[in-house]
N, C-alpha and C positions, 0 to 999 in steps of 0.2 A: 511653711517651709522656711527655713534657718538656712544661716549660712554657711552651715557646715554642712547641709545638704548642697549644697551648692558645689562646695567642696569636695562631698562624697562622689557626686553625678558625675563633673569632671574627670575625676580620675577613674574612674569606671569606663567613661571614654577613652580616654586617654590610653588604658588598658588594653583596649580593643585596637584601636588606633597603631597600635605598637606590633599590633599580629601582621598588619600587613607592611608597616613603613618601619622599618629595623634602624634602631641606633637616630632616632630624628625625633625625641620628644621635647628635646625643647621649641622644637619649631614647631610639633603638632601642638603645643602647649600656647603657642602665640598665636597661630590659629582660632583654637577653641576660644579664644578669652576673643577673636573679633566677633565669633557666633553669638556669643554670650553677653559683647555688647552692642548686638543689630548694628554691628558694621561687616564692608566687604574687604576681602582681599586681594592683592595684589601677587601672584607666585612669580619668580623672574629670577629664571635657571636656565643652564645647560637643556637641553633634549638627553632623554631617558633616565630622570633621576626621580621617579616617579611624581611628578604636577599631579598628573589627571588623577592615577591612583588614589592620593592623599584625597580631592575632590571626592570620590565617588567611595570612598571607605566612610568619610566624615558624614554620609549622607546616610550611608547602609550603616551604622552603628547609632545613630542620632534620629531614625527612623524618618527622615525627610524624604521628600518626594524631589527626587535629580535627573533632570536633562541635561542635555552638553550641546555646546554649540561651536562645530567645527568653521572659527571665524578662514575665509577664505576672501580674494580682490572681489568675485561675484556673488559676494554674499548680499542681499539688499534688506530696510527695514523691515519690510515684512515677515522676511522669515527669522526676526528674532520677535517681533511683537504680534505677530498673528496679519489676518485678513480677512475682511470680509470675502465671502463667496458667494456665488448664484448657485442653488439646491432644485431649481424649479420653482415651478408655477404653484404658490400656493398661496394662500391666504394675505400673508403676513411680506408678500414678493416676492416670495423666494430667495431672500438675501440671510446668510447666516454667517456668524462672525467663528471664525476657527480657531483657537486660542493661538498663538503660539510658545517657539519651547523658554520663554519667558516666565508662562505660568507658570514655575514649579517654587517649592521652599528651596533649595540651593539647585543653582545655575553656573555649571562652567564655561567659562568663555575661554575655549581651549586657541593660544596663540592669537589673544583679542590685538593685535598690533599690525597681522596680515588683512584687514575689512578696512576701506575705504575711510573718511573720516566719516560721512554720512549715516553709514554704517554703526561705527564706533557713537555717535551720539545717540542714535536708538534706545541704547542704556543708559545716559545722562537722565532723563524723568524716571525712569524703572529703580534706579537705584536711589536717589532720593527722596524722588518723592511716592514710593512703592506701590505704584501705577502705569497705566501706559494709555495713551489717545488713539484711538484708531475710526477713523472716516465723524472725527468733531465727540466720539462718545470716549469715556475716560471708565475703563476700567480697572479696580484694586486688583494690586498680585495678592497671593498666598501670604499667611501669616503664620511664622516668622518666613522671612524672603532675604537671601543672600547672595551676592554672586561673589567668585572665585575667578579672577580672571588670571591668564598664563602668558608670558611673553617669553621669547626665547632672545637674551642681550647682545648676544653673539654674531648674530645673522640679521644683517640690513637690508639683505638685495630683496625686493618685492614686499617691504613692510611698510609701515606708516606709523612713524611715533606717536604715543596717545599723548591728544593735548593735555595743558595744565588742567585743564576745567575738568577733564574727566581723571588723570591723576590722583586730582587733589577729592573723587568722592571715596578712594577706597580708602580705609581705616587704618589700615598699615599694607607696609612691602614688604615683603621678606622674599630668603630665596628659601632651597631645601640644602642644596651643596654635595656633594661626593658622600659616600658611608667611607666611615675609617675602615679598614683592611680588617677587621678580626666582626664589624658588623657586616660587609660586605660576605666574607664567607660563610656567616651566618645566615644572608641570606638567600646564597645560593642551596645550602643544605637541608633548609624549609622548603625552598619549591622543590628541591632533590625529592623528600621524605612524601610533600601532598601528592605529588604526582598531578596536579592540575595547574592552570595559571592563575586564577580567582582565589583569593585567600577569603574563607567563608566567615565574615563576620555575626556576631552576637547584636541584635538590637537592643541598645541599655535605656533606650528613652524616645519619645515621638512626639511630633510637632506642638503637641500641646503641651509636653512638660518641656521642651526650649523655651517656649513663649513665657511660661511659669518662672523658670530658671533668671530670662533676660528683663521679666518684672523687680526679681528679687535683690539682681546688679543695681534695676537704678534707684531702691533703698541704701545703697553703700554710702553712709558718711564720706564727706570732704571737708573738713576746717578748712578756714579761713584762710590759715598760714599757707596749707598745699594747695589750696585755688592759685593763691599769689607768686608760688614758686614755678606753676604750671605756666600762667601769663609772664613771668620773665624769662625762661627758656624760652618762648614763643618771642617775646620781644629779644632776647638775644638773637634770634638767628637773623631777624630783619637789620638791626645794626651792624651785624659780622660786616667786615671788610672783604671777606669775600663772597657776600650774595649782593645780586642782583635785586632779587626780591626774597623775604624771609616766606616764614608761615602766616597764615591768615588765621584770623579767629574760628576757622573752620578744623587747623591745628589745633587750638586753645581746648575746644567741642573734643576733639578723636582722643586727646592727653587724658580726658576726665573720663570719655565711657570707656576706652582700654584700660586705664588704671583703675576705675570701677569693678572690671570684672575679674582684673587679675585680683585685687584685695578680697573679691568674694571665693575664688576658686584656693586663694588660698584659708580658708572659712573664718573671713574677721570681715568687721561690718565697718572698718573705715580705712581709709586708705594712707598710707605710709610715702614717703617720700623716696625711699626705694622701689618703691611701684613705679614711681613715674618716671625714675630714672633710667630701669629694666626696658620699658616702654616711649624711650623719648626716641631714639632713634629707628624703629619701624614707626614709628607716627608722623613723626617729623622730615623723614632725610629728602622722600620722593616727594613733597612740598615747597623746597627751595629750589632755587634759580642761583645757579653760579653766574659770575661774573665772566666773560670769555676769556680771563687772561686764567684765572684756574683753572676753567676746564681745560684750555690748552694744556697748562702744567699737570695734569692727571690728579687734582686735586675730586674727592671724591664729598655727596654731601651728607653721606655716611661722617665722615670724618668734622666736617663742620658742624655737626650736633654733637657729637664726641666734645671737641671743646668748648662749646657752650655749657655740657651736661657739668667740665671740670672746671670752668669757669664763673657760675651761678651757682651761690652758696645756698645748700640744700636748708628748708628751717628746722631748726633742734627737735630730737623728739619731743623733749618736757615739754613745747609748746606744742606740739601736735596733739600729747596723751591730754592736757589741759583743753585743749577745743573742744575734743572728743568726746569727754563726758560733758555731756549738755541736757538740758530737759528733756529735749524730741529724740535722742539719744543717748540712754541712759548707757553705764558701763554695767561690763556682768557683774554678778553679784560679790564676785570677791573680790573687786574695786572700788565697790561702794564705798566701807569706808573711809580707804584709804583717800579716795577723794573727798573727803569730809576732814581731812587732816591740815595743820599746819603745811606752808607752803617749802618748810624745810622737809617734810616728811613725803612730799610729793614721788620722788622719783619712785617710792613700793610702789605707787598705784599704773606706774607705767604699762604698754602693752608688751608684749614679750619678744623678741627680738623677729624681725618678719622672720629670717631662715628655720623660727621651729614650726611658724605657722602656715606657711605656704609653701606650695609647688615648688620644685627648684627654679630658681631664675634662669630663662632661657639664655643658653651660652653665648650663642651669636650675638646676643645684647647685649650683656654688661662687656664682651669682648670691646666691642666698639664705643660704649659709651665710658668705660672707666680709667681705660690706659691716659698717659699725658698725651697734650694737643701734640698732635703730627707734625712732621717738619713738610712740607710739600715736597714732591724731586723737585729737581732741577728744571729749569728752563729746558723743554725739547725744541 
C-alpha cells in the first residue's frame, strides 16, 4: 500500500461522508486524518448541526463497528466499561463479564460533559491505553478503537466541564458550525427527494483496511527541520503571556501523528510545514490554560496559537526537500537525479507545492491559524 492509496481511500470517504454532512468537508477532512492517525475527537457545537450524524456516518462508511453513549448525571462506570454478572450456578460460578458499549472500533460519547467526573474518567484508560480494568482483570478494546466525544459550549446548567487530563487525550477539537444558506437548502432538498431520515451510506473500507491505512501514516517522513518547528510552536505557547500553562509534550506527539496523516491523505510520504501549520490549532488550542485576566477579556485560545503559528518562523522548503531525500527515504524516481546535483541546482529536485498534492486545507484552520495576531476586546 502506497501513499497515494492512502490518499485514494480518504477521498472515497470523504465522498460518502459528504452524502450525508452537506457543505462540512473540511471538517470531515480533519476528522478522518484523526481516524487515520489513531487519535480521538473532540466535536463542540451548537445542538442540531449534526455531531452524532457525522459519528455514525464515519462508522457506516469506514465499516466500523459503533455504539453511542447517551453521557447523562446517572450515568455510572459500568455502564461505559461493561460488568461482571451472576448467569447462575455453574461450573465456572456463574460469574460472566458483559462487554460494554466501550467494546466497539468507534465510540460516541454523545454530550460527554453531562456524566459526573467519575463517570467521565471511565474513558481516561480506554482511550489511551485502548483497554479497560474491570473487577482487577484488564481487557483490550477493538482494533482500530476511537472515540468521538460531543459537548454542547453553550449550555452550563447541569454539566461538568471535562478536566485537563482528559482534554488533553483527544487528538484535536473542532466544532461542525452552521451550513452556509445555499448548503443548507441543499440539504433540506435531499431529505425532500429520499423521502427517509437515514441517508443510506456505501461501505469503502473495514476495520482492517483502517488499521492497514493508520500503519501506513506512521511510515510518513519527518525531517529534522519540521520535528523542530513542531517543538517550538509547542514551546511557544507555554512562553505566551497569555497562558497559564502552554501544551505539553503530549501536544508535540498529536502535532506529529495529525500532520502524519494529513501528509499521507494528501498522497506524499513526508510532511510539509504547512501541514502543521493547517493542523496546529485543533491540536493545540483545547491544551492551553489561559491566564484569568484573558479569559475575562474574551481572549479565545484558538487565537493564541493563531499567533504563535504567525510568530514562529516556519523552516524553508530547500531544507525540508534536502532532509527528505535520505537513505531510509529515498525520493521518487524523478528526483533522483536532481538530488545528485550541485547545491545550486537543488531547488528542480524540490517537492511540488503541497495545494497540488493534497486535500484542500481545511478552512476553519488556516482561517484561525494565518490572519495577524488578534487584538483582544477590551476590558469588560
Amino acid at each position: 500500500m502506497s501513499h497515494q492509496d492512502v490518499q485514494a481511500a480518504s477521498t472515497q470517504l470523504l465522498d460518502q461522508l459528504e452524502r450525508a454532512i452537506v457543505g462540512k468537508r473540511s471538517t470531515l477532512q480533519l476528522i478522518v486524518t484523526a481516524m487515520l492517525a489513531n487519535g480521538h475527537v473532540l466535536l463542540e457545537d451548537v445542538p442540531g448541526v449534526a455531531k452524532t450524524v457525522t459519528a455514525r456516518s464515519l462508522a457506516e462508511a469506514a465499516g466500523l463497528h459503533f455504539s453511542r453513549v447517551q453521557f447523562t448525571p446517572d450515568l455510572i462506570p459500568a455502564d461505559i466499561t461493561g460488568s461482571a454478572v451472576f448467569t447462575g450456578g455453574t461450573a465456572d460460578g456463574g460469574i460472566e463479564f458483559r462487554p460494554g458499549p466501550i467494546f466497539a472500533n468507534l465510540v460516541l460519547g454523545d454530550e460527554i460533559n453531562r456524566a459526573p467526573p467519575k463517570t467521565q474518567s471511565a474513558l481516561l484508560e480506554a482511550m489511551e491505553e485502548r483497554q479497560v480494568t474491570v473487577d482487577g482483570e484488564t481487557r483490550k478494546l477493538p482494533d482500530p478503537f476511537m472515540v468521538i466525544g460531543t459537548q454542547n459550549p453553550i449550555e452550563s446548567e447541569g454539566t461538568y466541564p471535562l478536566p485537563e487530563a482528559q482534554l488533553d487525550r483527544f487528538l484535536v477539537r473542532t466544532g461542525i458550525g452552521y451550513p452556509s444558506t445555499d448548503a443548507e437548502i441543499d440539504l433540506i432538498l435531499r431529505r425532500s427527494e429520499r423521502q427517509t431520515e437515514r441517508v443510506a451510506l456505501d461501505q469503502v473500507l473495514d476495520g482492517a483496511a483502517v488499521a492497514r491505512l493508520q500503519q501506513r501514516v506512521e511510515e510518513v517522513h519527518v525531517a529534522p527541520t519540521v520535528a523542530r518547528y513542531m517543538v517550538e510552536l509547542v514551546e511557544a505557547t507555554r512562553s505566551s503571556p497569555r497562558t497559564e500553562a502552554g501544551a505539553s509534550p503530549r501536544g508535540s506527539l498529536a502535532l506529529l501523528k495529525a500532520s502524519r496523516a494529513y501528509a499521507a491523505m494528501g498522497g506524499r510520504s513526508y510532511v510539509l510545514p504547512d501541514d502543521v501549520k493547517a493542523l496546529a490549532v485543533p491540536c493545540l488550542a483545547h491544551r492551553l490554560l489561559l491566564l484569568p485576566d484573558q479569559w475575562v477579556r474574551g481572549v479565545k485560545p484558538e487565537q493564541v496559537v493563531a499567533e504563535v503559528v504567525n510568530q514562529v518562523p516556519a523552516p524553508k522548503p530547500t531544507d525540508l526537500g534536502e532532509a527528505v531525500i535520505t537513505p531510509g527515504n529515498p525520493a521518487p524516481a524523478a528526483q533522483q537525479p536532481a538530488a545528485q546535483q550541485p547545491a545550486a541546482q537543488q531547488p528542480a529536485a524540490q517537492p511540488p507545492h503541497p495545494q497540488s498534492q493534497q486535500p484542500s486545507i481545511p478552512q476553519q484552520v488556516p482561517a484561525q491559524a494565518a490572519p495577524q495576531a488578534p487584538t483582544p476586546p477590551p476590558a469588560g
